[in-house]
PQR file with spaces between the fields and no chain letter, atoms N, CA, C, O and H, PARSE charges and radii, in Angstrom:
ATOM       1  N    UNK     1      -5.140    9.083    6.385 -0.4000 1.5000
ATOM       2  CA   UNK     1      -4.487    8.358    5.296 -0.0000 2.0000
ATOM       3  C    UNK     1      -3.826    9.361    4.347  0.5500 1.7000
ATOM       4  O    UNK     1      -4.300   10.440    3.993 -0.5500 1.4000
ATOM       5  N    UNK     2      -2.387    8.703    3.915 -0.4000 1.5000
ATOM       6  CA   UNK     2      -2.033    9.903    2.326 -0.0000 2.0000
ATOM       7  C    UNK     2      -1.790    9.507    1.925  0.5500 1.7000
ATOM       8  O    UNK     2      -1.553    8.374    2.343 -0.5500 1.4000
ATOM       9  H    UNK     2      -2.002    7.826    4.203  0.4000 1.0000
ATOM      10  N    UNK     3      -1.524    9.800    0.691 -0.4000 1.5000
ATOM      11  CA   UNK     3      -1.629    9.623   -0.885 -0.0000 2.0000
ATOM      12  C    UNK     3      -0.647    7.934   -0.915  0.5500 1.7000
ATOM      13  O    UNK     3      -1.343    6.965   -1.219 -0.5500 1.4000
ATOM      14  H    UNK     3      -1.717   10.721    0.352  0.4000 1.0000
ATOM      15  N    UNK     4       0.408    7.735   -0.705 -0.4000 1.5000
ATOM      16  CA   UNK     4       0.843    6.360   -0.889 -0.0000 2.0000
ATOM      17  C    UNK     4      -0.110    5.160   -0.143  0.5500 1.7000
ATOM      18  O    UNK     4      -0.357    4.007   -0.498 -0.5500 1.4000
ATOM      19  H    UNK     4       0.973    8.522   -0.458  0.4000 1.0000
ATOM      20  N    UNK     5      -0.513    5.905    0.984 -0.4000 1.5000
ATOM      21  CA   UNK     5      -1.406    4.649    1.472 -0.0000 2.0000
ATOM      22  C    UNK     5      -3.051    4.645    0.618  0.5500 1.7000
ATOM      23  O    UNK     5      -3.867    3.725    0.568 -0.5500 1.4000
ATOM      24  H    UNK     5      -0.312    6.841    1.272  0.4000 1.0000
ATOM      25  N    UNK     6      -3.101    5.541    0.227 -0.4000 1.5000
ATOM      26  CA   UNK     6      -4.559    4.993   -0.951 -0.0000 2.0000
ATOM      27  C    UNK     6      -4.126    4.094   -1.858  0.5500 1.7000
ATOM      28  O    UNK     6      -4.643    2.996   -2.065 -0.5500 1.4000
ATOM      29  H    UNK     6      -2.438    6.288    0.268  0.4000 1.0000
ATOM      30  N    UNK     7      -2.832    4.714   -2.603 -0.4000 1.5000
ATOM      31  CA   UNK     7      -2.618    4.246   -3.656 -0.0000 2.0000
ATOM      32  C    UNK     7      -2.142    2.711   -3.611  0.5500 1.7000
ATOM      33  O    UNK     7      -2.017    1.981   -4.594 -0.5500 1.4000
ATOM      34  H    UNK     7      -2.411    5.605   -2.435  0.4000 1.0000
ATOM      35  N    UNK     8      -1.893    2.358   -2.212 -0.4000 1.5000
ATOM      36  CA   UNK     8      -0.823    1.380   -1.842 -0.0000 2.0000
ATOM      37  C    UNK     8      -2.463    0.389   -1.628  0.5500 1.7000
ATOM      38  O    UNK     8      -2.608   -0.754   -2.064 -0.5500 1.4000
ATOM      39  H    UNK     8      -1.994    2.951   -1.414  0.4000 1.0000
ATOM      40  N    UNK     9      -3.378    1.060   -0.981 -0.4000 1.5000
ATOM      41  CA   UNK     9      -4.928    0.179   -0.854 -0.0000 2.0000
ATOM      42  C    UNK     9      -5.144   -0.135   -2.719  0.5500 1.7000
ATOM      43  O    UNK     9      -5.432   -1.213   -3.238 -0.5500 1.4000
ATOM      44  H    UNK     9      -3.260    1.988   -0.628  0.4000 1.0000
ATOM      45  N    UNK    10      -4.987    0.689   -3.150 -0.4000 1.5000
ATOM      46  CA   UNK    10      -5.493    0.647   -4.673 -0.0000 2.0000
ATOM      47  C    UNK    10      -4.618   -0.882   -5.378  0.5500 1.7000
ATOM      48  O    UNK    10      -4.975   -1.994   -5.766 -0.5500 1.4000
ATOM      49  H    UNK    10      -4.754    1.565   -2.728  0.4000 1.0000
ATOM      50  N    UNK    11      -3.815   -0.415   -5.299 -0.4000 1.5000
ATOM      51  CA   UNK    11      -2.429   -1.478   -5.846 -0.0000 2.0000
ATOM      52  C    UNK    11      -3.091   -2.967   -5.588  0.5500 1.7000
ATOM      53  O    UNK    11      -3.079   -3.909   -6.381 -0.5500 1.4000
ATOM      54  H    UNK    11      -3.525    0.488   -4.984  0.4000 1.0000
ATOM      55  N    UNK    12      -3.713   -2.926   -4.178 -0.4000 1.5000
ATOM      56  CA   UNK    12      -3.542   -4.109   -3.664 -0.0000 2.0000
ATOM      57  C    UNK    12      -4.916   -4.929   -4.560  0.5500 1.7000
ATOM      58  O    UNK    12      -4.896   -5.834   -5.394 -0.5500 1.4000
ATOM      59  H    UNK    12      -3.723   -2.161   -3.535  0.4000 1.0000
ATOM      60  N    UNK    13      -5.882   -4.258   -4.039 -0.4000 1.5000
ATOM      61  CA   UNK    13      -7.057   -4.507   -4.696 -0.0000 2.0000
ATOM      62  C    UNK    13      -6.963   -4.866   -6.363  0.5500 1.7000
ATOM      63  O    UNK    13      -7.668   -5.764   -6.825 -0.5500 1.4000
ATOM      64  H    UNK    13      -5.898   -3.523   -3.361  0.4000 1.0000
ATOM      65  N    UNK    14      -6.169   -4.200   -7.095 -0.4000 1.5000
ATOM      66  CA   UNK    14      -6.292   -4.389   -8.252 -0.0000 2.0000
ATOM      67  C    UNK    14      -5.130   -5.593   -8.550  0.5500 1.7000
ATOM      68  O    UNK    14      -5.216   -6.160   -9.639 -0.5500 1.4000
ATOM      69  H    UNK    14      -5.597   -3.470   -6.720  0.4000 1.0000
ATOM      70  N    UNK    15      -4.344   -5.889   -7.875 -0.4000 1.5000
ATOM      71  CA   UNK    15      -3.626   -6.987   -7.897 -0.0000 2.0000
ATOM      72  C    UNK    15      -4.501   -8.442   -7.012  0.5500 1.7000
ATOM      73  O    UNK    15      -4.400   -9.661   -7.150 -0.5500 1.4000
ATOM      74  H    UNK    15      -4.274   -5.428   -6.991  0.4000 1.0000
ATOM      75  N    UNK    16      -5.144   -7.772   -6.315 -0.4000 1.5000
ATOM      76  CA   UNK    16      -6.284   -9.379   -6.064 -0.0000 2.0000
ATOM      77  C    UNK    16      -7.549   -9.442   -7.277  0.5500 1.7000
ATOM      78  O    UNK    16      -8.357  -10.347   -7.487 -0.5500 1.4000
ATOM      79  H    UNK    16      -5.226   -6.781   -6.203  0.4000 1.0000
ATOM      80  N    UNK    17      -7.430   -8.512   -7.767 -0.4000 1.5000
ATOM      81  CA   UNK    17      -8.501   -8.810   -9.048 -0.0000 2.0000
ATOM      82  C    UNK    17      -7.723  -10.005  -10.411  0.5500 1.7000
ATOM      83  O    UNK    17      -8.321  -10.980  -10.866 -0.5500 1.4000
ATOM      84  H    UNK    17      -6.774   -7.777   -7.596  0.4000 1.0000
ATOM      85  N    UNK    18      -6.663   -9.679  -10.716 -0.4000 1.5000
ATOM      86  CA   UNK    18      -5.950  -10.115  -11.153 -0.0000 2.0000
ATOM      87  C    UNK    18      -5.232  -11.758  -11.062  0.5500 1.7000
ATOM      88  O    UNK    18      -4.952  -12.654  -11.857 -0.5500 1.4000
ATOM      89  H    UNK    18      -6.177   -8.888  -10.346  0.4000 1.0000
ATOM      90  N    UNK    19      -5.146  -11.530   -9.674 -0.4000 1.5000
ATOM      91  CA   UNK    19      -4.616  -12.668   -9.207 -0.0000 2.0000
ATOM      92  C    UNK    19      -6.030  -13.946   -9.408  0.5500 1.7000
ATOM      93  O    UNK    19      -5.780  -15.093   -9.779 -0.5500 1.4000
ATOM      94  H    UNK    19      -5.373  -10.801   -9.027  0.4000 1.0000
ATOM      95  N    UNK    20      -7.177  -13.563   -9.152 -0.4000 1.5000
ATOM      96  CA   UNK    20      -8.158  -14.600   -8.699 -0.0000 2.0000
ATOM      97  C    UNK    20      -8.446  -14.610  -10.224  0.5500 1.7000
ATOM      98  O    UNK    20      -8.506  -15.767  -10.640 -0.5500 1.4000
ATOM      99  H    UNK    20      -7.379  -12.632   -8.851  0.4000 1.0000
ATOM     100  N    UNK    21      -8.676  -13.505  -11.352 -0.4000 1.5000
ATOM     101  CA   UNK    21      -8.973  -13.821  -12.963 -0.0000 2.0000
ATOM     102  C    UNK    21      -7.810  -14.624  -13.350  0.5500 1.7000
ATOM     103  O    UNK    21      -7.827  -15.121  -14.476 -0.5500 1.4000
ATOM     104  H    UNK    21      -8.627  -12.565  -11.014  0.4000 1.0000
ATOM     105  N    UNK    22      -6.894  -14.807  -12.654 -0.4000 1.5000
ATOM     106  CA   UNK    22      -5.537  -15.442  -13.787 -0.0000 2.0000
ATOM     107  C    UNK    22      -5.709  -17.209  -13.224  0.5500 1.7000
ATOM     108  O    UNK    22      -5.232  -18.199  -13.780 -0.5500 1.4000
ATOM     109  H    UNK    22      -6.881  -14.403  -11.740  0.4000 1.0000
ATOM     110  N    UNK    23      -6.546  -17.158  -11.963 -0.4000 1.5000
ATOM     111  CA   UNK    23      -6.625  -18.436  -11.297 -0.0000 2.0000
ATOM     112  C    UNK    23      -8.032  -19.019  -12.161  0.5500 1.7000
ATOM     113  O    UNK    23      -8.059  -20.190  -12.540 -0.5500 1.4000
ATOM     114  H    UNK    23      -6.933  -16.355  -11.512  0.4000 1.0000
ATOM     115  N    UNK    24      -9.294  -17.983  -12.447 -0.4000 1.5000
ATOM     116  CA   UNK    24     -10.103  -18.447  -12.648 -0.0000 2.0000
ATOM     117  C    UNK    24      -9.770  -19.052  -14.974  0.5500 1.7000
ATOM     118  O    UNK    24     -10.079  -19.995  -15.703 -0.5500 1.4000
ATOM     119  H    UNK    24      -9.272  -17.032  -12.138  0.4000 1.0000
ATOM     120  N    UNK    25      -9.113  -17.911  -15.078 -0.4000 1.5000
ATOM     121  CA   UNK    25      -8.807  -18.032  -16.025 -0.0000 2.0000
ATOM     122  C    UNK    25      -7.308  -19.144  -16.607  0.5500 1.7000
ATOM     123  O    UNK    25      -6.846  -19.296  -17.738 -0.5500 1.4000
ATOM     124  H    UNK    25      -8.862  -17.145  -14.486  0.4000 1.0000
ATOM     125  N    UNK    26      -7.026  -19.558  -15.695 -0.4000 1.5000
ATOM     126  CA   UNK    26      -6.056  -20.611  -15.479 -0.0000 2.0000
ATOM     127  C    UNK    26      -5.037  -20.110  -16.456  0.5500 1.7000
ATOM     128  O    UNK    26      -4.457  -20.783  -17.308 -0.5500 1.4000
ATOM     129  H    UNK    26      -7.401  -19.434  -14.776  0.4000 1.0000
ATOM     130  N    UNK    27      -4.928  -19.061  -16.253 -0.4000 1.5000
ATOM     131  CA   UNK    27      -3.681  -17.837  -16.318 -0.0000 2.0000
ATOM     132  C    UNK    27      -2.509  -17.578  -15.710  0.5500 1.7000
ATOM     133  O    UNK    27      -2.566  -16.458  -15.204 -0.5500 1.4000
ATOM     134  H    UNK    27      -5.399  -18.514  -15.561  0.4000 1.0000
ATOM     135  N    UNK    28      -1.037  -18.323  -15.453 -0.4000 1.5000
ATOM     136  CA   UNK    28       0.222  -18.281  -14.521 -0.0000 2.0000
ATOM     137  C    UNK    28       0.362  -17.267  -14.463  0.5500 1.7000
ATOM     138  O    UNK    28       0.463  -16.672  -13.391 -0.5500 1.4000
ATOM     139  H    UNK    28      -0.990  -19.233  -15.865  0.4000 1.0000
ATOM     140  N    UNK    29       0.436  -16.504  -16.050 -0.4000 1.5000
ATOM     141  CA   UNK    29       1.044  -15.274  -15.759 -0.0000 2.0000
ATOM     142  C    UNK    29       0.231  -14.398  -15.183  0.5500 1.7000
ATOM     143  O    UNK    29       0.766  -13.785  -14.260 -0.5500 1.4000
ATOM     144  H    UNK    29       0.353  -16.988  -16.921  0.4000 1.0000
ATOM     145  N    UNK    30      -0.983  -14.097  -15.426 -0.4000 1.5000
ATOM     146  CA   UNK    30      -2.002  -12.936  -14.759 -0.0000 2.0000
ATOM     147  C    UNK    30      -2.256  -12.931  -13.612  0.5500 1.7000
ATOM     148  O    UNK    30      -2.691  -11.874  -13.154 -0.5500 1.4000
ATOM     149  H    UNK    30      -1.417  -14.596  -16.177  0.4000 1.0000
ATOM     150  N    UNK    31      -2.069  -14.229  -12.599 -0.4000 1.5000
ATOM     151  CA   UNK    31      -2.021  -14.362  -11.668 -0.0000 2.0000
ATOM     152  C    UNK    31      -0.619  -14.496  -10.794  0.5500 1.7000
ATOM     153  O    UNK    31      -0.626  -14.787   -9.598 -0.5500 1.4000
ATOM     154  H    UNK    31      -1.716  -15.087  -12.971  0.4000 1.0000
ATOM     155  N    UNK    32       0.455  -14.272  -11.479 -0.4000 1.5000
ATOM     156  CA   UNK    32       1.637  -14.106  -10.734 -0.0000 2.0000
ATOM     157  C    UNK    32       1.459  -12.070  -10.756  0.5500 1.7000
ATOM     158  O    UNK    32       1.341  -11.355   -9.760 -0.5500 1.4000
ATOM     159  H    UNK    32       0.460  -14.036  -12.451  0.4000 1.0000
ATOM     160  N    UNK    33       1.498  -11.661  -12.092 -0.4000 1.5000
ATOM     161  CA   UNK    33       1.466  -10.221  -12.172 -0.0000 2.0000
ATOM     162  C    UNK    33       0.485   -9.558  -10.825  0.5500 1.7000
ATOM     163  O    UNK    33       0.884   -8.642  -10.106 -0.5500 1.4000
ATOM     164  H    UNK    33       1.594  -12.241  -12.901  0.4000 1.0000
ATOM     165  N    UNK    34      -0.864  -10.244  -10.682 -0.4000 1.5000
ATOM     166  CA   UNK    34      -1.886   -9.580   -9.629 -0.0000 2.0000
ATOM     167  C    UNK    34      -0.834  -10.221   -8.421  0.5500 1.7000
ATOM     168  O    UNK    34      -0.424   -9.233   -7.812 -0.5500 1.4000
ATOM     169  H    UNK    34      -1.188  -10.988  -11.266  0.4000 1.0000
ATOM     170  N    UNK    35      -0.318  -11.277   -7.910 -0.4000 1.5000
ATOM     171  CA   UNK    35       0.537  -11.429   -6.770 -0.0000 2.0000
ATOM     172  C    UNK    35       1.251  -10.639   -6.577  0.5500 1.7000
ATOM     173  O    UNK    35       1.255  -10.292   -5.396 -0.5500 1.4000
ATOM     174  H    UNK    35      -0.651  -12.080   -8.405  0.4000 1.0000
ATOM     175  N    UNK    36       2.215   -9.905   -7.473 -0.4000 1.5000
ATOM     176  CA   UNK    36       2.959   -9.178   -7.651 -0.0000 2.0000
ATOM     177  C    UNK    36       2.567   -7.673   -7.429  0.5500 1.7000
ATOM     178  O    UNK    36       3.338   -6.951   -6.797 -0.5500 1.4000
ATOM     179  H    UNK    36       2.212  -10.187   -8.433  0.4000 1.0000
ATOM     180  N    UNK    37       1.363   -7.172   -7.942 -0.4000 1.5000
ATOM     181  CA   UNK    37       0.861   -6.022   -7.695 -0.0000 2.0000
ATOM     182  C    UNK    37       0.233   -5.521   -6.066  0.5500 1.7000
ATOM     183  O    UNK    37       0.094   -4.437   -5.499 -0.5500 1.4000
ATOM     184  H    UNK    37       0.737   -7.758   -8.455  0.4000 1.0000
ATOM     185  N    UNK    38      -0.040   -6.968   -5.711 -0.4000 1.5000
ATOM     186  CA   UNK    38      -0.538   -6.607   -4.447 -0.0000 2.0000
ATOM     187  C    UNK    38       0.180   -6.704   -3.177  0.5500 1.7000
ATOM     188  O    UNK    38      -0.289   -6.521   -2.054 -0.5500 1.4000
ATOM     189  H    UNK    38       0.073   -7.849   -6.171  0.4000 1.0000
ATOM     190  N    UNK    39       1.683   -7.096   -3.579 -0.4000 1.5000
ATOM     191  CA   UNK    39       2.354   -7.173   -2.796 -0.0000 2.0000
ATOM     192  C    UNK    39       3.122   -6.005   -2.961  0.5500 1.7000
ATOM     193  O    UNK    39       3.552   -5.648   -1.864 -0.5500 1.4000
ATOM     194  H    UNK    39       2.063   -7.246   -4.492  0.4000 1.0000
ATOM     195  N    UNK    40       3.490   -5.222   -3.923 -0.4000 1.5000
ATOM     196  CA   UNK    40       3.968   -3.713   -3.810 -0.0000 2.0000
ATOM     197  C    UNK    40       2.801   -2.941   -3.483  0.5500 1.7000
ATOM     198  O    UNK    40       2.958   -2.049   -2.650 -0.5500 1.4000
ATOM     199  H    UNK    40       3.140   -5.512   -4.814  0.4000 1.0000
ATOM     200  N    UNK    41       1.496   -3.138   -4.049 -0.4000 1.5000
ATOM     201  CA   UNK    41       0.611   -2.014   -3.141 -0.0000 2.0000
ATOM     202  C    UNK    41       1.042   -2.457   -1.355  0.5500 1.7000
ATOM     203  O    UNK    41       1.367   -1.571   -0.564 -0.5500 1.4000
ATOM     204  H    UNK    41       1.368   -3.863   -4.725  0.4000 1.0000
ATOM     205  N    UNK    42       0.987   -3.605   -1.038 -0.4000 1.5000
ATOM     206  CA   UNK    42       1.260   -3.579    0.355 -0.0000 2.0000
ATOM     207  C    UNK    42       2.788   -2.832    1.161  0.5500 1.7000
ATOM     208  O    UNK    42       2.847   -2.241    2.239 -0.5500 1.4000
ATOM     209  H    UNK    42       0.723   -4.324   -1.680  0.4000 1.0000
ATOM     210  N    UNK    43       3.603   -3.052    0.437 -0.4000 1.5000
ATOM     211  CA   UNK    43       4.945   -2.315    0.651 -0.0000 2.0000
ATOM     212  C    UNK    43       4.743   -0.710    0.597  0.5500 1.7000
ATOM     213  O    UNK    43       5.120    0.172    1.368 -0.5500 1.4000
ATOM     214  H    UNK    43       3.555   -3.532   -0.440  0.4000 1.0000
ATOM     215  N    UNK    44       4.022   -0.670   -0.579 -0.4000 1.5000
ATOM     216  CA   UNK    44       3.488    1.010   -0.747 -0.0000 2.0000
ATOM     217  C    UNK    44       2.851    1.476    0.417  0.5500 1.7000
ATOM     218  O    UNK    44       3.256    2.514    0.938 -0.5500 1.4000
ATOM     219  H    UNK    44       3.716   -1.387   -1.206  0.4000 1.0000
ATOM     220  N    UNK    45       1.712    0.720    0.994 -0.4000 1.5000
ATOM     221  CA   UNK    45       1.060    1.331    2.221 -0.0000 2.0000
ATOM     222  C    UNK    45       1.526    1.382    3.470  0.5500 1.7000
ATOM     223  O    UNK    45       1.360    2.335    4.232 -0.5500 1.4000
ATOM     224  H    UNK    45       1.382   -0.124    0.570  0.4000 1.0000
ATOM     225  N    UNK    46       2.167    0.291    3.739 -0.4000 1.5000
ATOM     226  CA   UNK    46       3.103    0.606    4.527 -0.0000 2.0000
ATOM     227  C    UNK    46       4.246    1.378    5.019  0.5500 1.7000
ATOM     228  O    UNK    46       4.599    1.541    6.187 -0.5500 1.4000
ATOM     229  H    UNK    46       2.302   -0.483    3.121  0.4000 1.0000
ATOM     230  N    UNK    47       5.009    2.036    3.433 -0.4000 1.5000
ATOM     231  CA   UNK    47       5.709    2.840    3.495 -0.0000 2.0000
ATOM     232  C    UNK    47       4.871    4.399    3.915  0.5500 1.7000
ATOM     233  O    UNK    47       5.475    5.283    4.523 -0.5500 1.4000
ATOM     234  H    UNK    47       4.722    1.904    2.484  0.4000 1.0000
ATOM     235  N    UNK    48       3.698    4.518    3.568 -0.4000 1.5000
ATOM     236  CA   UNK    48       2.746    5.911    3.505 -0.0000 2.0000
ATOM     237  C    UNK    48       2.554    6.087    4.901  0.5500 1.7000
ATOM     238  O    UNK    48       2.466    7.172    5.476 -0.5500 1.4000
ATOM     239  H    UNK    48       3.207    3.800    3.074  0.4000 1.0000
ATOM     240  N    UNK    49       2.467    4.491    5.625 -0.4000 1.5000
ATOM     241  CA   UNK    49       1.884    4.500    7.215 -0.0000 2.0000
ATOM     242  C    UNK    49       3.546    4.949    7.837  0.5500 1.7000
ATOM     243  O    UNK    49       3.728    5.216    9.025 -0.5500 1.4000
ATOM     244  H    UNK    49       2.538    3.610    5.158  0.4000 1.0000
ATOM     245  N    UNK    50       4.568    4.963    6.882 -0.4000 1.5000
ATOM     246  CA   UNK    50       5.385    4.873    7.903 -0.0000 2.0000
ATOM     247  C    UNK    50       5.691    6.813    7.750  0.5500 1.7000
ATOM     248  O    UNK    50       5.986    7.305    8.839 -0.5500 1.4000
ATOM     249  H    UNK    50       4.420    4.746    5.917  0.4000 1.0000
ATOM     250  N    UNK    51       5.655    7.505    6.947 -0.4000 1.5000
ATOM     251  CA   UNK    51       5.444    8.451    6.745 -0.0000 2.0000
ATOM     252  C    UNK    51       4.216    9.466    7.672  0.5500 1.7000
ATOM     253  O    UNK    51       4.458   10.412    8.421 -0.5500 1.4000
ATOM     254  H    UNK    51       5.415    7.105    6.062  0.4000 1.0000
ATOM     255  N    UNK    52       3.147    8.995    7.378 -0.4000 1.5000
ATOM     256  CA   UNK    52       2.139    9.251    8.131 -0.0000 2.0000
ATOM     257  C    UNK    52       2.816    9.007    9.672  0.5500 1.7000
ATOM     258  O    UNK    52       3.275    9.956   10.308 -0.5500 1.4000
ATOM     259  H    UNK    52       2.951    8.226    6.769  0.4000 1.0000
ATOM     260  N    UNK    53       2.820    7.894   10.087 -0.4000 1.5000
ATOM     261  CA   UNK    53       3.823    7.947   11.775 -0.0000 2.0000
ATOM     262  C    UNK    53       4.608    9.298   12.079  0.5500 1.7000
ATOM     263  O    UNK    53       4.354   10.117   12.962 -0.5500 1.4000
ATOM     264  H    UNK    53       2.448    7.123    9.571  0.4000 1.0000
ATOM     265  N    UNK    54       5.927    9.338   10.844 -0.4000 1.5000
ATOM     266  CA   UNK    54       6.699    9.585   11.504 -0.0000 2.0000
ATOM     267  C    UNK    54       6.266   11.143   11.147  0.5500 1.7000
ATOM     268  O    UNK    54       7.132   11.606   11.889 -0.5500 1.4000
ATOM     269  H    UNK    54       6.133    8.673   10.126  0.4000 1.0000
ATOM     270  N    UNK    55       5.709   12.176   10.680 -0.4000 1.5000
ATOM     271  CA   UNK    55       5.123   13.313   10.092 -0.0000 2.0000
ATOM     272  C    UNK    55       4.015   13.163   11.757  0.5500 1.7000
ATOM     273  O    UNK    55       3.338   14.182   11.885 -0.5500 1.4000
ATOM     274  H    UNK    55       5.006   11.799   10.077  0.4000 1.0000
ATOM     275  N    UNK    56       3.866   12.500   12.495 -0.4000 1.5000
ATOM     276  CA   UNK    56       2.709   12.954   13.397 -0.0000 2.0000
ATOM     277  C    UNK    56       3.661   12.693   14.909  0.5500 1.7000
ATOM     278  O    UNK    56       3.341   13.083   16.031 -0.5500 1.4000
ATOM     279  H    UNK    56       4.417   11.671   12.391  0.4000 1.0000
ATOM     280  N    UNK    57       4.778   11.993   14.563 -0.4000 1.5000
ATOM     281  CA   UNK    57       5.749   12.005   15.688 -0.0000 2.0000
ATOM     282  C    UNK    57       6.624   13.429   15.707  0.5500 1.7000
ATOM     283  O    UNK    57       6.905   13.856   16.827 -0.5500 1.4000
ATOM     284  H    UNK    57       5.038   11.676   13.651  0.4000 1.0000
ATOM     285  N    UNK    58       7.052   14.154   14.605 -0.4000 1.5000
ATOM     286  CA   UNK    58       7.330   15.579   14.172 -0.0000 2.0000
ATOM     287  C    UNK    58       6.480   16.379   15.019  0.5500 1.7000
ATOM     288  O    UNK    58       6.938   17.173   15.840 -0.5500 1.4000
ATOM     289  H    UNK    58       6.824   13.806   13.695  0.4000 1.0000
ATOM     290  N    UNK    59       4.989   16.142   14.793 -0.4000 1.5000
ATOM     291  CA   UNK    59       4.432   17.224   15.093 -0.0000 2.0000
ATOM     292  C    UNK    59       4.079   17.613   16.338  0.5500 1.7000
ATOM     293  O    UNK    59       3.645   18.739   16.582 -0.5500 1.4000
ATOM     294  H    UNK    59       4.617   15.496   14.126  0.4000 1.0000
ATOM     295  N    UNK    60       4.271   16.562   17.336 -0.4000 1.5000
ATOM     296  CA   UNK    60       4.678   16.245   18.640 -0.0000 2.0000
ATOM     297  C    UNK    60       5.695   16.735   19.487  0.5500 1.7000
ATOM     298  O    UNK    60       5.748   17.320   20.569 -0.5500 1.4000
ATOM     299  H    UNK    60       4.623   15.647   17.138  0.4000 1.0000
ATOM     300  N    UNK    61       6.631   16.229   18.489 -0.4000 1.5000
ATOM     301  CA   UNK    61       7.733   17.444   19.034 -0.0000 2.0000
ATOM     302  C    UNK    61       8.082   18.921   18.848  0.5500 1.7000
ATOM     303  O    UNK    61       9.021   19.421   19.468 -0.5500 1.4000
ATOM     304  H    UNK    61       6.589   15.754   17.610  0.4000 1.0000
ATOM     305  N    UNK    62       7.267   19.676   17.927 -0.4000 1.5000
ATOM     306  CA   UNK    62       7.395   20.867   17.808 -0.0000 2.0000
ATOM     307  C    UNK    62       6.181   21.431   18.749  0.5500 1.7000
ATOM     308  O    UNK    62       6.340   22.571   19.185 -0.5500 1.4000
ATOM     309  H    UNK    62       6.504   19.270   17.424  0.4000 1.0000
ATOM     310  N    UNK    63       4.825   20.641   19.145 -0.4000 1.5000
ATOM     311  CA   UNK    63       4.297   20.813   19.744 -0.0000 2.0000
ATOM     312  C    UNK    63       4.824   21.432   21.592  0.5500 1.7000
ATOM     313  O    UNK    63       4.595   22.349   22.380 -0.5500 1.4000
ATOM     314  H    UNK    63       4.696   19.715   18.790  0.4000 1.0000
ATOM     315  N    UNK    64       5.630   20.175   21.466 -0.4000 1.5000
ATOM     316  CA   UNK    64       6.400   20.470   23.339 -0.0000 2.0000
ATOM     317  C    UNK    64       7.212   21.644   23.277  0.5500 1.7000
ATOM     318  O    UNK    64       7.272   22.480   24.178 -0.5500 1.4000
ATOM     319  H    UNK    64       5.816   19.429   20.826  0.4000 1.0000
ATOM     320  N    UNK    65       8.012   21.707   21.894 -0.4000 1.5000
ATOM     321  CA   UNK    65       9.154   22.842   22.273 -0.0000 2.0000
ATOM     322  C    UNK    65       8.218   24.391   21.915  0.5500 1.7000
ATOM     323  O    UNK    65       8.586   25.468   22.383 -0.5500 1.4000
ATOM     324  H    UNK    65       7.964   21.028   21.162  0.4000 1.0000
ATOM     325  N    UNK    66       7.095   24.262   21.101 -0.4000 1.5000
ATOM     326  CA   UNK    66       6.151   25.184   21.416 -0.0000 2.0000
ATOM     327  C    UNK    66       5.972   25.971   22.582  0.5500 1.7000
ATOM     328  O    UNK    66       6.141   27.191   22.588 -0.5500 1.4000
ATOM     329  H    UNK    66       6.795   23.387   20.721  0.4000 1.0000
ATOM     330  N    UNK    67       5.546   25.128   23.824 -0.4000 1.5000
ATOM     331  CA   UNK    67       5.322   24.876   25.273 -0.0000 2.0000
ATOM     332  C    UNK    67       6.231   25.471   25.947  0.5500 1.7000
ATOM     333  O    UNK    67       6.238   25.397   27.175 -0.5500 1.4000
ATOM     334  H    UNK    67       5.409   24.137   23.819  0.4000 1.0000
């Protein structure tokens, strides 16, 4: 894992905290903001996984021309 995909796990979590207090708290807005947060932590981690991919597809190929 790196650093965007923690942070992108973090995001998410703290935007489902949010989301379920703004429901329990019958809160639109606190619970649109936690929707909102946990859907850019998810974009975030995904972007980190796509990084992470493509940084281990790199290293693959310097591996062969190593060879």
């Amino acid at each position: 894992m790196n650093r965007d995909e923690i942070k992108g796990k973090a995001e998410q979590v703290k935007g489902a905290i949010k989301d379920k207090a703004g429901e329990i708290l019958n809160n639109p807005e606190l619970e649109a903001e936690g929707e909102a947060e946990r859907a850019a932590g998810t974009v975030r981690e995904g972007v980190g996984k796509a990084k992470r991919k493509a940084r281990e597809g790199l290293d693959k190929i310097a591996d062969k021309i190593e060879e």
